[in-house]
C-alpha positions in Angstrom: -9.9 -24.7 -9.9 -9.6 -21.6 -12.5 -6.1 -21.5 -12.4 -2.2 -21.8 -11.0 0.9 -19.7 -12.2 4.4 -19.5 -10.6 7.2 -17.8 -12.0 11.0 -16.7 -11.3 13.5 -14.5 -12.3 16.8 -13.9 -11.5 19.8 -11.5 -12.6 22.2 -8.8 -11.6 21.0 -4.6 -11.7 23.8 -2.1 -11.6 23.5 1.5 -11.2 26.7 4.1 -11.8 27.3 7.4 -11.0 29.3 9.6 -13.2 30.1 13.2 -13.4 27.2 13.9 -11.1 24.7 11.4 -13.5 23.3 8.0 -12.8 23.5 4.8 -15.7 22.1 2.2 -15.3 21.9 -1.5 -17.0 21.2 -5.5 -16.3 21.5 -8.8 -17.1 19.9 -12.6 -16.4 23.5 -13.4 -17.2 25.4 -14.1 -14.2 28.3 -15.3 -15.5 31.2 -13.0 -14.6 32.1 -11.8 -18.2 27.8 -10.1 -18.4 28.1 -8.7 -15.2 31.4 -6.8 -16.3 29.8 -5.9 -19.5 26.6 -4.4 -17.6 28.9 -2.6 -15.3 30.4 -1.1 -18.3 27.8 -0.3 -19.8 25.9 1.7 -16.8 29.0 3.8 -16.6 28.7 4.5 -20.2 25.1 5.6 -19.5 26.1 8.1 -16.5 29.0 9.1 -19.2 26.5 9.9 -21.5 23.6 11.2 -19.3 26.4 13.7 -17.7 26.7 15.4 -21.0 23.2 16.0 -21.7 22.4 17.0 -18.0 19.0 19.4 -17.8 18.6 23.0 -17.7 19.0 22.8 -13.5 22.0 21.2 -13.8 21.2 19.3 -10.8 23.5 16.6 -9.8 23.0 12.8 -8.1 24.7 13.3 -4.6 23.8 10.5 -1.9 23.6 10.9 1.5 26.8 10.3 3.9 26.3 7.1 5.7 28.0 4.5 7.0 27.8 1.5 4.4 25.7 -0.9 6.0 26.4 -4.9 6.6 24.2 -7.2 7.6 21.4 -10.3 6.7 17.4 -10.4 7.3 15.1 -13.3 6.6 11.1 -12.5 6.8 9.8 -14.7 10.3 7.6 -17.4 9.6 6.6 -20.8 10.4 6.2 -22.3 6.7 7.4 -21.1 3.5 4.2 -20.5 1.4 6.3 -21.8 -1.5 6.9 -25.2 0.2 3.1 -25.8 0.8 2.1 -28.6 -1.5 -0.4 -27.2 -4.7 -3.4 -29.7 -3.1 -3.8 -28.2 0.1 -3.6 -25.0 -1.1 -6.5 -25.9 -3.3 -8.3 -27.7 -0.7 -8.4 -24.6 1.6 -9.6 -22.8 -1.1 -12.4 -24.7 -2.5 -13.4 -25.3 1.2 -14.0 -21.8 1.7 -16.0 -21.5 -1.8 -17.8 -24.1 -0.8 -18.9 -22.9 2.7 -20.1 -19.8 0.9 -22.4 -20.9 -2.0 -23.8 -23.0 0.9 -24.9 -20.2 2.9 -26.5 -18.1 0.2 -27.8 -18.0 -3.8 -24.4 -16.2 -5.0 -23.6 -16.3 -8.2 -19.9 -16.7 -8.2 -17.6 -17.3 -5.4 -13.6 -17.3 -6.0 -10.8 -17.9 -3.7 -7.6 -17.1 -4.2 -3.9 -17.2 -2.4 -0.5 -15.3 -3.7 3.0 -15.7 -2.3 6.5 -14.3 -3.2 10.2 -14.7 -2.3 12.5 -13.0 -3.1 16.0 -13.0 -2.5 18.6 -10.4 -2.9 22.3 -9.5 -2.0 23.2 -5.4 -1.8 26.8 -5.1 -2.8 28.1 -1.3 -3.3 31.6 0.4 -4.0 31.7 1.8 -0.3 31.9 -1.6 1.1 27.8 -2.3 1.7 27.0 -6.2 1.8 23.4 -6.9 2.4 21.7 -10.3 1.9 18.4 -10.9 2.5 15.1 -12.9 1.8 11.6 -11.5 2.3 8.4 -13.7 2.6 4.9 -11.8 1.3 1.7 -14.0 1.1 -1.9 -13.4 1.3 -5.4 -14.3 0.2 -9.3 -13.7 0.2 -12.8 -14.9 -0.7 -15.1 -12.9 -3.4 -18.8 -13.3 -3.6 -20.7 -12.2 -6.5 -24.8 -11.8 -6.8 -26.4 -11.1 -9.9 -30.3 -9.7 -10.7 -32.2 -6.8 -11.4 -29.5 -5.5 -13.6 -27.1 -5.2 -10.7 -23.7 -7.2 -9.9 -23.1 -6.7 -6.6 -20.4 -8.0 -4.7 -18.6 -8.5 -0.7 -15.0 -9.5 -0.6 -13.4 -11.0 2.7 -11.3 -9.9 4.3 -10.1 -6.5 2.1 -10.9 -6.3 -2.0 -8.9 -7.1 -5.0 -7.5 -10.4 -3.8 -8.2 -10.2 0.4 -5.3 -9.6 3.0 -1.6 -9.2 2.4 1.6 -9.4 4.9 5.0 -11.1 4.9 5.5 -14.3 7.2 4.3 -17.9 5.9 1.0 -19.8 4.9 0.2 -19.7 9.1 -0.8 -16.2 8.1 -2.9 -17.6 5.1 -4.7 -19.7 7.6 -5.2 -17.3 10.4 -7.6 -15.6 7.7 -10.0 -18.0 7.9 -11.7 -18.0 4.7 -14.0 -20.7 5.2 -15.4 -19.7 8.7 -15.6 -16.1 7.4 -17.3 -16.9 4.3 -21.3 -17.7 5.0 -21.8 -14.1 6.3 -19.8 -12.6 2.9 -21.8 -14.5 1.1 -25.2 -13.3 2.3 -24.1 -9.7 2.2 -23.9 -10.1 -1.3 -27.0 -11.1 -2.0 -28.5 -8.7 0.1 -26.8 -6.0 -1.4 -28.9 -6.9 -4.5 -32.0 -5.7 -3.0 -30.5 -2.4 -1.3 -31.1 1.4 -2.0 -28.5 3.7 -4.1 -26.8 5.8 -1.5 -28.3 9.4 -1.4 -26.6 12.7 -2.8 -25.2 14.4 0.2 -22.9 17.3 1.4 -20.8 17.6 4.0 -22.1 14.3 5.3 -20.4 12.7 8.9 -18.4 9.9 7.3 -17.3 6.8 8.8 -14.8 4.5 7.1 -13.6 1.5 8.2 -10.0 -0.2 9.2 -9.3 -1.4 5.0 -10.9 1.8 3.1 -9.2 4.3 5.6 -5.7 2.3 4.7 -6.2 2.7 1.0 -7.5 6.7 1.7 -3.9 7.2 3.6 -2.4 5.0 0.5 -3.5 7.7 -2.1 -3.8 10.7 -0.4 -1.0 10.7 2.1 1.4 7.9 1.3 2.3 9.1 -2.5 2.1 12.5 -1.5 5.2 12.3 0.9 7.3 11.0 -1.8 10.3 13.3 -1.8 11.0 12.3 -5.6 7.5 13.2 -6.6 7.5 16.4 -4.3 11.2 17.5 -6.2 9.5 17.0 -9.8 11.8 13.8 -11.0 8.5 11.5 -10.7 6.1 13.7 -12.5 5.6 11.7 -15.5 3.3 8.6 -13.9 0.6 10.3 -12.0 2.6 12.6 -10.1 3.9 15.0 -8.6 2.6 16.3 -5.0 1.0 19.1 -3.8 3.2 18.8 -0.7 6.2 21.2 -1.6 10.0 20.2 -0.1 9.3 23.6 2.0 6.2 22.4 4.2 8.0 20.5 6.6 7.4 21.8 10.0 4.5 24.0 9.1 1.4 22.4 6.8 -1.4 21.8 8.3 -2.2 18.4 6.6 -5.0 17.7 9.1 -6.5 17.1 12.3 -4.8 17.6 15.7 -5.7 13.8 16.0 -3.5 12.7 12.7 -0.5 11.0 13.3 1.3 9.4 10.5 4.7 7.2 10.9 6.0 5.1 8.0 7.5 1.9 10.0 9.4 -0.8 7.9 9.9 -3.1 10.5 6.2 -3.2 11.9 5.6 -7.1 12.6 3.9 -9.2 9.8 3.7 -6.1 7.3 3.6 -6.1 3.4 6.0 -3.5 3.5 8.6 -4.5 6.1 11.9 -6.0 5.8 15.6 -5.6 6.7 17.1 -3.6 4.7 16.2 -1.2 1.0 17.7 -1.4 -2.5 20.5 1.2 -1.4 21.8 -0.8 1.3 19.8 1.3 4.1 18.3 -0.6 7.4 15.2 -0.8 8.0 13.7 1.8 10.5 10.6 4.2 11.2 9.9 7.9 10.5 7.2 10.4 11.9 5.9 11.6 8.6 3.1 13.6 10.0 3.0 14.2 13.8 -0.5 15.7 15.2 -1.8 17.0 12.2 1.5 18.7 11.0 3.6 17.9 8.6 7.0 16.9 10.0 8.8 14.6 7.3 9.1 12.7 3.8 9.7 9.6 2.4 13.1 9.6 1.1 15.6 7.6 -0.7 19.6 8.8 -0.7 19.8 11.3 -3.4 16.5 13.0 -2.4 17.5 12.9 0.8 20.9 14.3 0.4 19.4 17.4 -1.2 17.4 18.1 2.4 20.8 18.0 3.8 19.4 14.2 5.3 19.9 11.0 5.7 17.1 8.6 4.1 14.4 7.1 5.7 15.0 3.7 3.9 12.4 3.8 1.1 14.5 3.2 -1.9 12.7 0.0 -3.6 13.0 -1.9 -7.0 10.4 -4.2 -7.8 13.2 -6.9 -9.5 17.2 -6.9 -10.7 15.6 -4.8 -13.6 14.8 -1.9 -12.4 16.3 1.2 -11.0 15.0 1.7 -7.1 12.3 4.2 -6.4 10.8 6.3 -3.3 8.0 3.4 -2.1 6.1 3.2 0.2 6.6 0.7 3.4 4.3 0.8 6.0 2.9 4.3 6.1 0.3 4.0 9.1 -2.5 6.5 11.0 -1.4 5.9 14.4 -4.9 4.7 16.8 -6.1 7.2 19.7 -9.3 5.6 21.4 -12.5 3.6 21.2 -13.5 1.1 18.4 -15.5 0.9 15.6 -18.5 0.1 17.9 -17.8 3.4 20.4 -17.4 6.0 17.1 -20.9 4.9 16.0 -22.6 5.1 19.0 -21.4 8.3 19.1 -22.5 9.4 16.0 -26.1 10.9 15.8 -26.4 11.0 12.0 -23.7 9.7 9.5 -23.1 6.7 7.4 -20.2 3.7 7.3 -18.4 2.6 4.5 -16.8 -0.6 4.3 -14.5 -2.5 1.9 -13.1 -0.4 -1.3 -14.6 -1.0 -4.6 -13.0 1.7 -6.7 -10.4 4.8 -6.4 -9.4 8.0 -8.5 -7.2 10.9 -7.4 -5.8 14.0 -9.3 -1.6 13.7 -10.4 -1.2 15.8 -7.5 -2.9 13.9 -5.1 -5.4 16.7 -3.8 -8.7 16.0 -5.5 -10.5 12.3 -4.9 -13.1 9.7 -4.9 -13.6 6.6 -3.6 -16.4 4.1 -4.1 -16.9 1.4 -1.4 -19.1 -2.2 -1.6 -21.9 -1.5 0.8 -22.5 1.3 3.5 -24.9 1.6 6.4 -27.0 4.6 7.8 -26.3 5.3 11.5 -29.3 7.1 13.8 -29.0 8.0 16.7 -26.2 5.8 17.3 -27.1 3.0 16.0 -26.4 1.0 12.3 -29.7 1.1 10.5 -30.1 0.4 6.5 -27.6 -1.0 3.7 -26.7 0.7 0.9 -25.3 -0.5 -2.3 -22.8 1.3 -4.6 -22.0 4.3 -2.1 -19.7 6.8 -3.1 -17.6 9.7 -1.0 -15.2 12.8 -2.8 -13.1 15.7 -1.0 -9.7 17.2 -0.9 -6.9 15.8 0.8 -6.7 18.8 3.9 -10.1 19.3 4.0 -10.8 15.4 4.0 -8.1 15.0 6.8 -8.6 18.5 8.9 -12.2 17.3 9.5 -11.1 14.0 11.1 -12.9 14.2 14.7 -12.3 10.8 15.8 -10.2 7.7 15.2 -10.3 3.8 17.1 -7.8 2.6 19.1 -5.4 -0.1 19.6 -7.8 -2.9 19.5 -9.3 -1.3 16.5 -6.1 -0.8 14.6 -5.1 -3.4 11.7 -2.5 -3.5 9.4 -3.2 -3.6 5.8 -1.4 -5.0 2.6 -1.5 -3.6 -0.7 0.0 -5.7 -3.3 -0.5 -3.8 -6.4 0.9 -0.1 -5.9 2.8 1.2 -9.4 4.8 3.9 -10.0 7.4 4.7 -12.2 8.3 4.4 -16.4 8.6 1.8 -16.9 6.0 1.1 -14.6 7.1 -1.3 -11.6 4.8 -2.7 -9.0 5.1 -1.9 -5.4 3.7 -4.4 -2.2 3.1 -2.0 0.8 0.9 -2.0 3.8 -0.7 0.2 6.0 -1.7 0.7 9.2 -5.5 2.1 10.3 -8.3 2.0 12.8 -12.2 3.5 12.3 -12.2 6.8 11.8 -15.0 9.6 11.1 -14.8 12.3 9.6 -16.7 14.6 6.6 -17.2 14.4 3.1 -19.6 14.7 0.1 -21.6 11.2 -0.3 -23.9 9.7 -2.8 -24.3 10.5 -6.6 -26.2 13.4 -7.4 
């Protein structure tokens, strides 16, 4: 065993309007005294942010809504937190185990997260949320060494495996150990695999995991309302969606439909209610190619003349509440993974992300991917090591020709998504079956 954290924090975050002007402040002082001194001292914040208010003058204004009351606990069978530290390790080292067994690997690790957090929404127009959300995952890594290459295969998803709320059943439903002899063996073999080729405009297929983290960077962040009205800029933004597009960009293919859905079963991004009070619901963010909506939080919101969409997040009583993703998904059409190759005369799949870059605006990227496989006439033919595919974000997603269906469809978690100064740290999921489509491939 290489190692075992857990930590906690708890405290009180207040935010203020004044004069138009948010404060802020917080304390891990709950005694009644520090919270009315951090109350105080957000309003002295908005005081003093109201006089030095920028050239546009704009002002915070929420959105008019009802304030909202309720409670929401994650479903699950077993708190992940309540597991005992030695079975955890057991089903760890089991899977480790089952994989140096079936192949020469040169380091296998394991590896399970879980967090709980607990909050209660109280606001001056009456809102009273409490709520508790459950996220937990895990995944197995295989690493070969030799011939100057480390190559690796990660089950089931990259950095760290598969993410969701619910308890340690969905820990177990993973199945690490019966999973891991073939991720193993892919690992070696990988060692002994061609570079991909150099090629343009080559028929692209990417699998359920990459195509989630290509709609995380390229469609998810985009459709951030903040980021789109220039007050994220700083942090690898802004967009280069404009607050005027609605309705009438062509962000892709007639096939593309995107819907950000916080209450989609067992997702890393769903839960009850946001960290402005607002329940949990869904929104059509792009409906058959076009772009029909944002994600918004109150104040963003409020300046469409809107309600928001319920993506106001902070990632602890520290921090001010952000536009996050939830779960932003590619809705499925037909077929499977299987049906889109056969159906493919000459291409090549890509499976399981290894790396990712994108411009500020979100236009320009570049993915690289653990292994990829020719298809013929049909059919999967050689592995390829190190494979690398670039485009642009409309020309990437106008070329889409052909996405799975409902069987193919799977929801992934991604625990690491930051945004903001000072940074905070984001879990979302999303949504995605095969899909094909066209793109520069290879290193020249």
């Amino acid at each position: 065993m290489e190692g075992v954290s857990r930590g906690s924090s708890s405290g009180v975050g207040i935010r203020a309007v004044y004069d138009g002007a948010w404060g802020f402040a917080a304390t891990n002082d709950p005694s009644p005294d520090a919270v009315r001194r951090a109350a105080q001292q957000a309003v002295e914040v908005a005081r003093a942010s109201a006089r030095v208010r920028g050239r546009d003058d704009q002002r915070a204004v929420l959105d008019e809504r009802r304030a909202s009351t309720g409670t929401y606990t994650t479903p699950h069978e077993r708190d992940p937190l309540e597991v005992p530290l030695s079975e955890k390790v057991d089903h760890l080292l089991a899977a480790t185990t089952a994989a140096r067994d079936a192949a020469d690997v040169s380091f296998v690790e394991a590896s399970t997260d879980a967090w709980r957090i607990t909050t209660s929404y109280r606001d001056s127009a009456g809102g009273s949320v409490d709520q508790r959300v459950l996220q937990v995952g895990g995944g197995l890594v295989a690493y070969a060494v030799g011939g100057g290459e480390v190559q690796r295969r990660s089950f089931p998803n990259s950095f760290g495996g598969q993410y969701e709320t619910g308890g340690w059943e969905r820990v177990l439903l993973l199945d690490l150990a019966g999973c891991a002899p073939d991720t193993a063996r892919d690992a070696v073999a990988l060692l002994d695999a061609p570079d991909l080729p150099y090629r343009e405009d080559a028929v692209l297929l990417l699998e359920s995991s990459q195509l989630a983290l290509q709609i995380h960077e390229s469609v998810g962040h985009a459709v951030e309302l903040d980021r789109i009205l220039g007050s994220e800029a700083a942090y690898a933004g802004t967009s280069w969606v404009s607050a005027t597009d609605r309705g009438s960009l062509r962000y892709g293919s007639p096939l593309m439909t995107v819907i950000a859905d916080a209450t989609t079963p067992h997702a890393m991004g769903t839960f009850g209610y946001d960290d402005e009070g607002v329940p949990a619901g869904q929104a059509a963010i792009v409906t058959d190619g076009v772009l029909t909506g944002y994600l918004t939080d109150r104040q963003s919101a409020a300046q469409l003349g809107e309600q928001s969409n319920g993506t106001a997040r902070a990632d602890s009583w520290g921090a001010i509440p952000l536009i996050r993703m939830n779960n932003v998904s590619l809705q499925p059409k037909e077929g499977d993974r299987a049906s889109i190759v056969a159906d493919t005369d000459d291409g090549v799949l890509f499976l399981t992300n290894r790396s990712w870059s994108i411009d500020d605006r979100r236009l320009n990227f570049q993915f690289g991917c653990e292994v990829a496989y020719e298809i013929r006439g049909g059919q999967l033919g050689r592995m390829y090591r190190n494979p690398t595919y670039a485009g642009r974000t409309p020309d990437f997603w106008g070329s889409c020709d052909a996405l799975g269906g409902q069987s193919d469809w799977k929801v992934w978690g991604v625990p690491n998504c930051g945004k903001g100064q000072p940074s905070q740290t984001a879990r979302v999921a999303h949504g995605a079956p095969t899909g094909r489509f066209r793109a520069t491939v290879g290193v020249r």
